[in-house]
C-alpha positions as CSV (number, residue, x, y, z in Angstrom):
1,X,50.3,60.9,105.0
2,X,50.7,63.7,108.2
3,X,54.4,63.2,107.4
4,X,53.9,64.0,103.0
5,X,51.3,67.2,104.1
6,X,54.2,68.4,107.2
7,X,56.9,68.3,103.8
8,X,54.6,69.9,101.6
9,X,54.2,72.9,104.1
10,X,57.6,72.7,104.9
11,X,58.2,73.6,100.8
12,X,55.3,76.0,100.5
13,X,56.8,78.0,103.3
14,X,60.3,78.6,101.5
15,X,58.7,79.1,98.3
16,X,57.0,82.3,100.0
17,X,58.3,85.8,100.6
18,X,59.8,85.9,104.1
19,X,58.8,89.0,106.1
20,X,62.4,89.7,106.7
21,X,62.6,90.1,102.8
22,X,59.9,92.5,102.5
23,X,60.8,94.6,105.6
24,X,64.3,94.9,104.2
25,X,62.6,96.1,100.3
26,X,60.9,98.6,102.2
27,X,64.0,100.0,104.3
28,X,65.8,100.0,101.3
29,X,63.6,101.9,99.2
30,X,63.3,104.3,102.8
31,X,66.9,104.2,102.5
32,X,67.3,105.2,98.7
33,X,64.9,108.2,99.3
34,X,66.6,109.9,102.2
35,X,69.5,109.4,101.0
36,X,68.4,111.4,97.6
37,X,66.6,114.5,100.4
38,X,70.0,114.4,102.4
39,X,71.7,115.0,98.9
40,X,69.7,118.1,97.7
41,X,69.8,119.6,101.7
42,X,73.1,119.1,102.8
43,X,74.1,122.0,104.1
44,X,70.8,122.2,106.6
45,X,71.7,118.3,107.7
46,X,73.9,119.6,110.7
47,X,71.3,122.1,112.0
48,X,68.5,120.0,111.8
49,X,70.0,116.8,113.5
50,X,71.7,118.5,116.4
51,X,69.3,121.4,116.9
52,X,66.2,120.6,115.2
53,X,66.4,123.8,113.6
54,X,65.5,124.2,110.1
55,X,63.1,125.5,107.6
56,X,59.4,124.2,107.7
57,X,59.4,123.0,104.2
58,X,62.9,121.3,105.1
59,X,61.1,119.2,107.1
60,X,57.8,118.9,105.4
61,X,59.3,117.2,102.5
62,X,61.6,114.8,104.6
63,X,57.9,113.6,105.8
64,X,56.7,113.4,102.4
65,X,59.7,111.6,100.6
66,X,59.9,109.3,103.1
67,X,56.5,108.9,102.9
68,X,56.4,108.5,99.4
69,X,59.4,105.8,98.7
70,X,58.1,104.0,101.1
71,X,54.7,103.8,99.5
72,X,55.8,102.8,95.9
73,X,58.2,100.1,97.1
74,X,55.2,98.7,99.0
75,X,53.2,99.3,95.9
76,X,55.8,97.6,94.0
77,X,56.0,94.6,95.9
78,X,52.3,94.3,96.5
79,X,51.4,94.6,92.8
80,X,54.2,92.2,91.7
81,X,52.7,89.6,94.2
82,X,49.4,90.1,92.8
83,X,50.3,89.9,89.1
84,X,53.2,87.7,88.9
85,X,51.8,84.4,91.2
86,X,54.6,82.2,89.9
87,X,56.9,80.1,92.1
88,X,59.8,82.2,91.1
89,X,58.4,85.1,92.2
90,X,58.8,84.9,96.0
91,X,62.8,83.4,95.4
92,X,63.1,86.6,93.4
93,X,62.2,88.9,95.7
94,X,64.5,87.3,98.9
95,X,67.2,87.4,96.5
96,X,66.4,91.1,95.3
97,X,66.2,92.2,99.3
98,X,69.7,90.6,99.7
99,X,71.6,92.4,96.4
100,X,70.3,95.5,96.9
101,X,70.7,95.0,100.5
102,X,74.4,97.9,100.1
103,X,71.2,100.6,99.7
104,X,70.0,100.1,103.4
105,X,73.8,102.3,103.7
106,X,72.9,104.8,102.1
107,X,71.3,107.6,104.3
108,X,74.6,107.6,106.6
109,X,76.8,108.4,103.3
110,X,75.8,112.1,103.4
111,X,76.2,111.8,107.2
112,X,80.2,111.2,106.8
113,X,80.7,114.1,105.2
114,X,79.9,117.0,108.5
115,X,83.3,117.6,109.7
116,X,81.0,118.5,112.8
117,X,79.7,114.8,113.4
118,X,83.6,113.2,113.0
119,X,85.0,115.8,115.9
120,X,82.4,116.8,118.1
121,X,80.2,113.3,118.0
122,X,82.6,110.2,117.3
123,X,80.7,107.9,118.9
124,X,78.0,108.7,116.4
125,X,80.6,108.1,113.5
126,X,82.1,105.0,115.3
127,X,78.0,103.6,115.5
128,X,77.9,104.5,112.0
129,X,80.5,102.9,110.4
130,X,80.3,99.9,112.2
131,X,76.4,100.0,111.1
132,X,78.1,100.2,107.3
133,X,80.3,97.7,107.0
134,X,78.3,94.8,109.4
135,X,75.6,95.4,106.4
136,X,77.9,95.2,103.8
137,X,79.2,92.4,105.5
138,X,76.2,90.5,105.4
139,X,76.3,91.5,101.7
140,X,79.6,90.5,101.0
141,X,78.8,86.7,102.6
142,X,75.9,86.5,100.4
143,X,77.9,87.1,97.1
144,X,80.5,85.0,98.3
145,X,78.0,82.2,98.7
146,X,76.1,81.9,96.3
147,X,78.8,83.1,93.5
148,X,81.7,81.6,92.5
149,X,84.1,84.3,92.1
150,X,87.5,84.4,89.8
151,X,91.1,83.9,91.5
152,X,92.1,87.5,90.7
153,X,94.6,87.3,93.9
154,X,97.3,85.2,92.8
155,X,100.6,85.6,94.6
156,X,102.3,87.3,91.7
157,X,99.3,89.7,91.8
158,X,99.2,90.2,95.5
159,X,102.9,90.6,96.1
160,X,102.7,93.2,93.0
161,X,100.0,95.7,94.5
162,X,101.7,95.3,97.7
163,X,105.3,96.8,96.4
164,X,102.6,99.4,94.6
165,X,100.8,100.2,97.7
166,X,104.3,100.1,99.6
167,X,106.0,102.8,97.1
168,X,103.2,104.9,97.3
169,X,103.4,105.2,100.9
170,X,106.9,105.9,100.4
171,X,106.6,108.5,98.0
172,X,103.5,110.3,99.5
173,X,104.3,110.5,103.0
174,X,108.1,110.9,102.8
175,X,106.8,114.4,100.6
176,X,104.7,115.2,103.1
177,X,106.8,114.9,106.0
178,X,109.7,116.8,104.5
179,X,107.5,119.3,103.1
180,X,106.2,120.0,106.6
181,X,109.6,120.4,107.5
182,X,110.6,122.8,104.8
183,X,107.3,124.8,105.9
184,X,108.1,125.2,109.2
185,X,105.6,123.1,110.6
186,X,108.3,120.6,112.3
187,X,108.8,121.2,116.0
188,X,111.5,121.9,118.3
189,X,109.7,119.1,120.5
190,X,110.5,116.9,118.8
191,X,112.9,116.7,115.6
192,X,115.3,119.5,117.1
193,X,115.8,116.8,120.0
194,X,115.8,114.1,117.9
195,X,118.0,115.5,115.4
196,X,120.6,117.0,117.9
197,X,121.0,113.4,119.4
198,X,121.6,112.2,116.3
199,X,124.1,114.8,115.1
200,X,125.7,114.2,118.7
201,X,126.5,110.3,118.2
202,X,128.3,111.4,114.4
203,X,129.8,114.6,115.6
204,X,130.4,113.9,119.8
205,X,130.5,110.3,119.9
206,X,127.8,110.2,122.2
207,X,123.5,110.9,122.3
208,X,123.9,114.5,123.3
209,X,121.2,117.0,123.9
210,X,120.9,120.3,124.5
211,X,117.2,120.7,124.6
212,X,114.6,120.7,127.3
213,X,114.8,120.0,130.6
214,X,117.2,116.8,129.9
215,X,120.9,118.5,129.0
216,X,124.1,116.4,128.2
217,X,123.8,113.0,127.6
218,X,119.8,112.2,125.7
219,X,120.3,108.5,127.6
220,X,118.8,110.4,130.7
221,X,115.4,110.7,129.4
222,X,115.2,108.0,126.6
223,X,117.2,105.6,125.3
224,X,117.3,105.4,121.6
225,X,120.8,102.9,121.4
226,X,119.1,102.0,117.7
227,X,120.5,105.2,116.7
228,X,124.0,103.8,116.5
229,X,122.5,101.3,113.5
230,X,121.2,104.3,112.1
231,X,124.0,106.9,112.4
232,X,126.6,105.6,109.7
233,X,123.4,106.7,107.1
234,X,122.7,109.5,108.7
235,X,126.7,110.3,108.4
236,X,126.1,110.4,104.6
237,X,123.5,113.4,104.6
238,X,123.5,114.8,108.0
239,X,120.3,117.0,107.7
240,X,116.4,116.6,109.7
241,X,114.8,115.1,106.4
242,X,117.4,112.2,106.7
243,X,115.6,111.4,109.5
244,X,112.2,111.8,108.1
245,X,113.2,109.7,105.0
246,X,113.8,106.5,107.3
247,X,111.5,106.6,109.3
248,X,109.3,107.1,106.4
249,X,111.2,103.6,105.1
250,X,110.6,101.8,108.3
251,X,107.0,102.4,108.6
252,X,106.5,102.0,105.1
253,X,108.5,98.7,104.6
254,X,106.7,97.2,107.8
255,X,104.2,95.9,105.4
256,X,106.4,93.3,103.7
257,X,107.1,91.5,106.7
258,X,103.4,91.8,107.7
259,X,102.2,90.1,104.4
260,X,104.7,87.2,104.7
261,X,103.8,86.5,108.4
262,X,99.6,86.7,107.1
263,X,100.8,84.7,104.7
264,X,102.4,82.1,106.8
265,X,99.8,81.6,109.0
266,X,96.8,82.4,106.8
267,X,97.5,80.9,103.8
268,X,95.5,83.1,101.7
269,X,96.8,86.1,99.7
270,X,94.3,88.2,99.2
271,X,93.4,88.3,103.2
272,X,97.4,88.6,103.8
273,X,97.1,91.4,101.4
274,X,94.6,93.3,102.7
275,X,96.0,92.8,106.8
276,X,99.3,94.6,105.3
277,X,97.0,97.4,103.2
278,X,95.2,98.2,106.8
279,X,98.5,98.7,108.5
280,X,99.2,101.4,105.8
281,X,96.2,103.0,106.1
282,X,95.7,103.7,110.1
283,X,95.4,106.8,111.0
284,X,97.5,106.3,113.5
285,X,100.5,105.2,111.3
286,X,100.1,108.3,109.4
287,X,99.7,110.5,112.3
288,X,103.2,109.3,113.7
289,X,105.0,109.7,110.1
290,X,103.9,113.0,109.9
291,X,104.4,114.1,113.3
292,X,108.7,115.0,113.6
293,X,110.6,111.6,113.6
294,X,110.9,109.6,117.0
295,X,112.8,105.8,117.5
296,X,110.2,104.1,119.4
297,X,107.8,104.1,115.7
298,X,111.2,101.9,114.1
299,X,110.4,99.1,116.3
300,X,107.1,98.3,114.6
301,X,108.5,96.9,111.6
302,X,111.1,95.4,113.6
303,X,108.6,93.3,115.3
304,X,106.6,91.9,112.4
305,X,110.3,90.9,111.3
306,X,110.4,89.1,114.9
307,X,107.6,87.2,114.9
308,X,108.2,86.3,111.1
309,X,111.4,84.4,112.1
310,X,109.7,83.1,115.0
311,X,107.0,81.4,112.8
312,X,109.7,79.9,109.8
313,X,111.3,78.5,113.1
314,X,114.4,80.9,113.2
315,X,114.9,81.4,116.6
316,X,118.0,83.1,116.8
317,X,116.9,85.8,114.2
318,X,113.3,86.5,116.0
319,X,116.1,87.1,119.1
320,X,117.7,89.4,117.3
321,X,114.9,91.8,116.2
322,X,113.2,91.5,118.8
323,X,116.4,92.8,120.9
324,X,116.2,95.8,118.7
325,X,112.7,96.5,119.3
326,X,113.9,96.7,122.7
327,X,116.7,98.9,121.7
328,X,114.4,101.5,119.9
329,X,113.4,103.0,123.2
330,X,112.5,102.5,126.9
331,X,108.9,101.6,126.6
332,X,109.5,99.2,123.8
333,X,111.4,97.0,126.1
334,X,108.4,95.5,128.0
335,X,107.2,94.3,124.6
336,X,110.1,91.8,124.7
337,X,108.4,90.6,128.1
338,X,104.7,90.4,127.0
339,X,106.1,88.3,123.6
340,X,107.5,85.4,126.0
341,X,104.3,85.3,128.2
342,X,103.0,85.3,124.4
343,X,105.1,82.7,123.4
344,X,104.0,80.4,126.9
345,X,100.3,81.0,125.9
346,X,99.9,80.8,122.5
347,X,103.0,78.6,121.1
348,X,103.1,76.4,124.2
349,X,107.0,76.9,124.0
350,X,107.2,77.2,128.1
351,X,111.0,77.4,128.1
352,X,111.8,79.4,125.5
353,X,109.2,82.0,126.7
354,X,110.2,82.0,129.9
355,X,113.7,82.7,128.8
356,X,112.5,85.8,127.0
357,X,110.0,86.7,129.6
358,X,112.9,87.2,132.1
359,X,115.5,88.6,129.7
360,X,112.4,91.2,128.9
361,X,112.4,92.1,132.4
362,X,115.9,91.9,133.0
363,X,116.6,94.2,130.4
364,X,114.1,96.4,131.3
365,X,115.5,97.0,134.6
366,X,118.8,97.5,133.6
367,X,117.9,100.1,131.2
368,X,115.6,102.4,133.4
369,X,117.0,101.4,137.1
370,X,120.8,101.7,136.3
371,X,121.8,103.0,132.5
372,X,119.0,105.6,132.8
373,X,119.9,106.5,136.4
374,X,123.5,106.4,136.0
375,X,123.3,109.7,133.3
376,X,120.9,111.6,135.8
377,X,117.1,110.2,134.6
378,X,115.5,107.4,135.5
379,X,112.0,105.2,133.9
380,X,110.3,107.2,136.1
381,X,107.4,109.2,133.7
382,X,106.1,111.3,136.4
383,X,106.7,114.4,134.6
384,X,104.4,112.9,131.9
385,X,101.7,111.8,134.7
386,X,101.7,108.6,133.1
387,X,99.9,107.2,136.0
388,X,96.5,108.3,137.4
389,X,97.7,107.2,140.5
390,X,98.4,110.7,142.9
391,X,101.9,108.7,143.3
392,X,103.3,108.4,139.7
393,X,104.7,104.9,140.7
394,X,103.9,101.1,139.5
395,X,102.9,99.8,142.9
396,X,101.3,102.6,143.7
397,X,98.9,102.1,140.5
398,X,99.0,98.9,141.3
399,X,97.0,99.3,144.6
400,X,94.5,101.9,143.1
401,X,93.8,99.5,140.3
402,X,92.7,96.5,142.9
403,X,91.8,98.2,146.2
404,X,89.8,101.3,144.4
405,X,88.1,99.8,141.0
406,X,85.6,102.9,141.2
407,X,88.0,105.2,141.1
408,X,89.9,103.4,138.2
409,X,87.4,102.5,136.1
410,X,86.5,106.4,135.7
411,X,90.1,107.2,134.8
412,X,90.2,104.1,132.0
413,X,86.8,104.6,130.7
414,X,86.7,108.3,129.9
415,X,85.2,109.7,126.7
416,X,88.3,110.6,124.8
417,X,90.0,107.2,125.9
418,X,87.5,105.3,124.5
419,X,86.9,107.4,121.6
420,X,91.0,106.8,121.2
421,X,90.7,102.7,121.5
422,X,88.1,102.9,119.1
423,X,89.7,104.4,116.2
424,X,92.8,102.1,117.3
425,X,91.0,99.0,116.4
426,X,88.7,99.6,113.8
427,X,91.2,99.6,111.4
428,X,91.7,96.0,111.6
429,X,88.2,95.2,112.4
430,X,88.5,94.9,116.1
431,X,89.9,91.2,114.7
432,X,92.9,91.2,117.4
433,X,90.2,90.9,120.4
434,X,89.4,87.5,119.3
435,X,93.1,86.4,119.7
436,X,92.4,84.2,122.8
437,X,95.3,84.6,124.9
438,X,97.2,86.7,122.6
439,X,95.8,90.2,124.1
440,X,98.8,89.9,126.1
441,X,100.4,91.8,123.8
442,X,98.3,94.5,123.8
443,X,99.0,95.2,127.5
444,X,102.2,97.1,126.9
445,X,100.5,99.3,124.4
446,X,97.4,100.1,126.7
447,X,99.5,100.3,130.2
448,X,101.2,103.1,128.4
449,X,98.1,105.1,126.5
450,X,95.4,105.1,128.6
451,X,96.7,104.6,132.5
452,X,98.1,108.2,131.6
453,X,96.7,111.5,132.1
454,X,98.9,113.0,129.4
455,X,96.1,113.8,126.5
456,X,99.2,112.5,123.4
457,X,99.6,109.5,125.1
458,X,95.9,109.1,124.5
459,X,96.1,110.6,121.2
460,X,96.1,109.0,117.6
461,X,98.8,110.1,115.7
462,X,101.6,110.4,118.4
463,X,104.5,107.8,118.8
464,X,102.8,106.3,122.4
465,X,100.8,104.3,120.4
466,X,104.1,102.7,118.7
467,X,103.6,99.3,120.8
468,X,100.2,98.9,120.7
469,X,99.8,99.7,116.7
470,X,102.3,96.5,116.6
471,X,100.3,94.0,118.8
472,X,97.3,95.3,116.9
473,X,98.2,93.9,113.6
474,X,100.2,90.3,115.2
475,X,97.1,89.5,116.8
476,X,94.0,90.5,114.1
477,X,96.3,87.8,112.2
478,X,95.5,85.3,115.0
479,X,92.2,86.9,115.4
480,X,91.1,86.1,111.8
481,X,92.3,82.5,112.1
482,X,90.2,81.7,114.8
483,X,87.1,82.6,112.6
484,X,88.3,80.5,109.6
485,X,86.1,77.9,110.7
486,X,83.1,80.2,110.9
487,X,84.1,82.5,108.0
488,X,86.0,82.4,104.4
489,X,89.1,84.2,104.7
490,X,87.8,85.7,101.7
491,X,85.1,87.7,103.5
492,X,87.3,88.5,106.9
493,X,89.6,90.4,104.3
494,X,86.5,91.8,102.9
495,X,86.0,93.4,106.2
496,X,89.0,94.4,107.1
497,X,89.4,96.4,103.9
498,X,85.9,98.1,104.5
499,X,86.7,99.5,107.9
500,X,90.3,100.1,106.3
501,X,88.9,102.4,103.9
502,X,86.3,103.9,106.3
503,X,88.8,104.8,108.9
504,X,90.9,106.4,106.4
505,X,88.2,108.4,104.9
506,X,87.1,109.8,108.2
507,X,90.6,109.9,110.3
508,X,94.0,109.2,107.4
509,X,95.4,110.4,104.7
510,X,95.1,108.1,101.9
511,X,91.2,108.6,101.2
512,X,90.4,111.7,103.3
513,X,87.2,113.0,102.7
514,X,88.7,116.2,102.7
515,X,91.9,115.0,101.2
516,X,93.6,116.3,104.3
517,X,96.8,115.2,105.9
518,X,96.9,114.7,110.0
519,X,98.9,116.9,111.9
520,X,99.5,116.7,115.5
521,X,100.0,120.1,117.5
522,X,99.1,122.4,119.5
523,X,96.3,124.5,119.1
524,X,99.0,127.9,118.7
525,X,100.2,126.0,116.0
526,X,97.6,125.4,114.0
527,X,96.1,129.2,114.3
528,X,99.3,130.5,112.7
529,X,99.6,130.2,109.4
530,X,96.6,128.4,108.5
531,X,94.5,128.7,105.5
532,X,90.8,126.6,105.8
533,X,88.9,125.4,108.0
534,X,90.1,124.2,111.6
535,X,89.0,121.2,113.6
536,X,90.1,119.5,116.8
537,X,90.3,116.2,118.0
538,X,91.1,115.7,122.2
539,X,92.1,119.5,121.7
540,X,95.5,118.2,119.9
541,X,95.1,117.3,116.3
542,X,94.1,119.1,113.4
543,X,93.2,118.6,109.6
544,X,94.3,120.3,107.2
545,X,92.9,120.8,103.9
546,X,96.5,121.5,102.2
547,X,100.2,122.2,103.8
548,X,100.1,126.1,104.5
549,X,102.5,128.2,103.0
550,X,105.8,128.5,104.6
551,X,105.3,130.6,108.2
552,X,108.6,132.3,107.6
553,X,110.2,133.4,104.0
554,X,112.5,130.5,103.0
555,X,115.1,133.1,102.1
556,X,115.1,135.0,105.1
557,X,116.0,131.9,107.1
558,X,118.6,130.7,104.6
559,X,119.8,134.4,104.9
560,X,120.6,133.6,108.7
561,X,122.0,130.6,107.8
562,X,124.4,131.8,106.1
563,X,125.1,134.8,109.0
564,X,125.7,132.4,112.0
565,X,128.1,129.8,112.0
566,X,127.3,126.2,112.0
567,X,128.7,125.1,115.5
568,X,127.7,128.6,117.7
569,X,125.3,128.3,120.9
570,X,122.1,129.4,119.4
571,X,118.7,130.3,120.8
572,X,115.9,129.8,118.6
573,X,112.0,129.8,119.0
574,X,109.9,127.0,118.4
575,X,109.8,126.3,114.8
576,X,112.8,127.5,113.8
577,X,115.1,125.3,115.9
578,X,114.8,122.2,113.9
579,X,116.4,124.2,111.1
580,X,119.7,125.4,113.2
581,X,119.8,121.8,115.7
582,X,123.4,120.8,113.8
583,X,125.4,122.2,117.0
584,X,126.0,121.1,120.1
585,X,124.2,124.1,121.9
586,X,120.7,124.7,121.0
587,X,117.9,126.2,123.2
588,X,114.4,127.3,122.7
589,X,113.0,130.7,123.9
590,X,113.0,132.6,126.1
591,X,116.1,130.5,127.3
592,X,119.6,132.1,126.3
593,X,122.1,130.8,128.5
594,X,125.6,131.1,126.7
595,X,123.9,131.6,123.1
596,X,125.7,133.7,120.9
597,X,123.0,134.5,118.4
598,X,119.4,134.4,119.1
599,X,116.4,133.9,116.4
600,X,112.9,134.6,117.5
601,X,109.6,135.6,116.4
602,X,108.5,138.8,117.3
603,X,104.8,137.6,116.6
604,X,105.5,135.7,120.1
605,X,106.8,138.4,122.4
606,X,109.9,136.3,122.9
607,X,112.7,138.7,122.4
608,X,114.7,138.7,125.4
609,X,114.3,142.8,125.1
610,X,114.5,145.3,128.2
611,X,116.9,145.9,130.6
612,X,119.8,143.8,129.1
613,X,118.6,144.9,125.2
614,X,122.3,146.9,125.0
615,X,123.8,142.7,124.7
616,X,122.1,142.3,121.6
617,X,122.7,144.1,118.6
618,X,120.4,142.9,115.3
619,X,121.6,141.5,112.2
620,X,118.4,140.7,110.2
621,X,115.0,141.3,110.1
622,X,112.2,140.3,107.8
623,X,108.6,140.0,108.3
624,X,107.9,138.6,111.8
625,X,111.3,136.9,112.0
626,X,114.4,138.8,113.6
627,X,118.1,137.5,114.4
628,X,120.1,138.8,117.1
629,X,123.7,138.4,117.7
630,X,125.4,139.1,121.3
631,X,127.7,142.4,121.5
């Protein structure tokens, strides 16, 4: 009998509303109604939250609308209790707190949209939208449970929106980028470098540079041997948007081989699908397409290709990509090493990873401690205080990291490099942490961002970030097949594509809230020439609402084009010199040197007038720009 009677109030309990239930009703109606005031006061949101400063009847009605939905969802609820005692009744409303469970979001909607919140508080906006998606998380799991939804990712239909989503990549950001270049937005640091280097291997024979404080032979301070690969295209249009276009092509294209290696390991399209989408959305992805063109960026898609042979078992092709990782540049190199300490740990093959580990570390050496050093340079980045060590040295870090952990863990943990890490992995849903021993890989990426006191290295949108944007992605993969036993893979791409899509809104391209494209530059760069409003994130990158006009008149410069001839030393200011790096002398102002012809902006003082004026005669002017041409 006691055992009948301890059923019966088992059943009469789960036949009654759950407090949990009506709490949530309530938040949600609490919700709905703030997020309706928010709406009609949004330009007083901004002042109120961060100064408490706003109009007495502001706030009065925030009290009373609260107030108020609160009241008549409790009235609601309470009255349907009283009128409606069915047994249905109480099922209904657990299930009605759970679908309308997406309007608990919907006060921090309203919030996204203050510029001010996203660059001054990101902490608040990281808090925000990881509030967001965990509750539409919860969401998505319930619909996924308790529905049985259609196979609408089939692997015709998921291999199609992938080519779709890879074109448009294509298309949209190789526009963008040479349309930054055409508007004089492209840098001397670093597409005239880049460029000249490349022109040198065609034209010299060799990676020559001109530029900076590295002159002669570019394998000094970097060593880009993948543009050998690269130069018999470049041969074919030997012009700065060449460069654009491919790396445009290689970061673009670094989906596919993403999507087959989800695929392979996964065994789910849709999830595959939405791994590759992420990787196309980072902010940081775009930031580096946009930003000049640089080698180290190609090795990304180069090691998705890697570890894709390495998973069909084709050892001797993963070998071969992942040597040209290595040969992108420098830094790339000791992601060769952290892949065989990945391959001992994760694929148990204790040989084989050994024998890369070593090679890794071999080659490494060889690179910075003898090819490097031979041409004058070393891998020595002291002049980028990559360490926070007072010695710029690896054992010296070494030493400060395990004999002063105070002292460390204020350099590692500071606001902006946190703020940095943050953005960096909620992309993919911070999935890549849950890797086991896989975070190996991500070493190579963080030893080189945020050990260094050089704010781009720390930055999104710079090419530093090259290695650790690839471990990212290889390891969420791994990430999200730990959790298959805990979670459909179904609702693990769910929220990948949420903080996908909330990223971008708040930091890409794609979906911008403002529909602005990332820039990174200097702060003199973005107040010239600049039409909108201007924000700043670590001081270094700005948004823009739409590509300014050109700085300079297009025909003015194709004017001086057409005056100096193509091989001539030249001396050019800042963002001009990508336009004239087809020689083999180039310098930026106020360096002359041997330059023949000089072409500067007088808006920046740096005309090498005065005492030697009577060298330089002018032969056009326009505007701000002015072209000089030695007696």
């Amino acid at each position: 009998m006691k055992k009948i009677k301890g059923e019966g109030a088992i059943k009469k309990r789960k036949e009654g509303v759950s407090f949990i239930s009506l709490l949530l009703l309530l938040l949600e109606a609490l919700s709905l109604g703030l997020f309706g005031w928010e709406i009609r006061y949004p330009d007083l949101l901004k002042p109120f939250i961060f100064q408490n400063r706003a109009p007495l009847l502001f706030k009065e009605e925030l009290v009373s609308t609260s107030i108020s939905f609160f009241l008549v969802g409790l009235l609601l609820i309470g009255g349907a209790c009283f009128l409606f005692r069915k047994k249905g009744l109480a099922l209904i409303l657990n299930k009605l707190s759970l679908y309308l469970l997406p309007f608990l979001t919907l006060f921090c909607l309203p919030l996204f949209r203050i510029d001010f919140i996203e660059y001054e508080h990101p902490f608040l906006i990281i808090f925000l939208v990881i509030f967001v998606v965990s509750i539409l998380f919860i969401f998505g799991r319930f619909i996924l449970k308790n529905h049985s939804l259609p196979q609408l990712f089939s692997p015709r239909i998921s291999l199609s929106v992938l080519i779709i989503f890879v074109l448009s990549y294509l298309f949209y950001f190789g526009y963008l980028s040479i349309l930054r270049y055409h508007r004089f937005f492209a840098e001397t640091y670093d597409l005239t470098w880049e460029h000249q280097v490349m022109w040198g291997i065609v034209n010299l024979g060799y990676l020559h540079s001109s530029i900076g404080d590295f002159t002669g032979n570019y394998l000094q301070a970097h060593t880009p041997f993948i543009y050998y690969l690269l130069a018999p295209f470049y041969f074919l249009h030997q012009s700065p948007e060449s460069l654009l276009v491919i790396q445009t092509l290689f970061l673009g294209c670094g989906a596919i081989p993403l999507y087959f290696l989800a695929l392979r390991k996964l065994n789910n399209h849709f999830c595959s699908l939405v791994i590759s989408l992420s990787y196309l959305l980072h902010p940081a992805i775009a930031g580096i397409n946009l930003y000049d063109f640089h080698s180290s960026p190609l090795g990304i898609p180069l090691f998705f290709l890697a570890l894709y042979f390495l998973e069909v078992g084709k050892d001797k092709l993963f070998l071969c990509f992942l040597l040209l990782v290595g040969s992108t540049r420098e830094d790339m190199i000791p992601l060769i090493a952290a892949t065989g300490i990945y391959l001992i740990l994760i694929k148990r093959r204790i040989k084989f990873g050994l024998f890369v580990t070593i090679a890794g570390g071999a080659l490494f050496y060889l690179v910075t401690a003898i090819v490097m050093k031979h041409y004058g340079g070393g891998g020595n980045f002291s002049r980028f205080n990559l360490y926070f060590d007072e010695h710029q040295s690896i054992i010296s870090l070494l030493k400060t990291l395990i004999f002063n952990p105070i002292y460390s863990l204020q350099q590692l943990l500071t606001a902006k490099k946190i703020e940095f890490l943050l953005i960096f992995f909620l992309p993919s849903s911070f999935l890549c942490l849950l890797s086991g021993w896989g975070i190996i890989l991500l070493s190579v990426g963080l030893f080189s961002t945020i050990l260094s006191y050089h704010i781009p290295h720390y930055t999104v949108g710079y090419q530093y970030g090259s290695a650790l944007i690839a471990a990212i992605y290889i390891l969420s993969i791994e990430g999200t097949r730990s959790l298959k036993q805990h979670f459909s893979l179904s609702l693990l791409g769910l929220l990948i594509l949420l903080t996908s899509l909330f990223s971008n809104y708040l930091y890409g391209s794609f979906f911008s809230k403002t529909i602005g494209w990332e820039f990174c530059m200097k702060k003199s760069t973005v107040l010239k020439g600049y039409e909108g409003d201007v924000h700043y994130y670590n001081n270094w990158v700005s948004r823009y609402k739409r590509i300014p006009e050109p700085t300079y008149p297009k025909k003015t410069v194709a004017k001086i084009k057409s005056l100096i001839p193509r091989r001539v030393p030249l001396s050019a200011c800042y963002y001009i010199g990508p336009h004239f790096s087809d020689r083999e002398k180039i310098y930026l102002l106020p360096k002359v040197a041997d330059a023949q012809f000089i072409i500067a902006d007088r808006s920046y003082n740096s005309i090498p007038f005065g005492k030697d004026n009577h060298e330089w005669e002018v032969i056009w002017e326009e505007g701000s720009l002015i072209a000089l041409k030695r007696r």
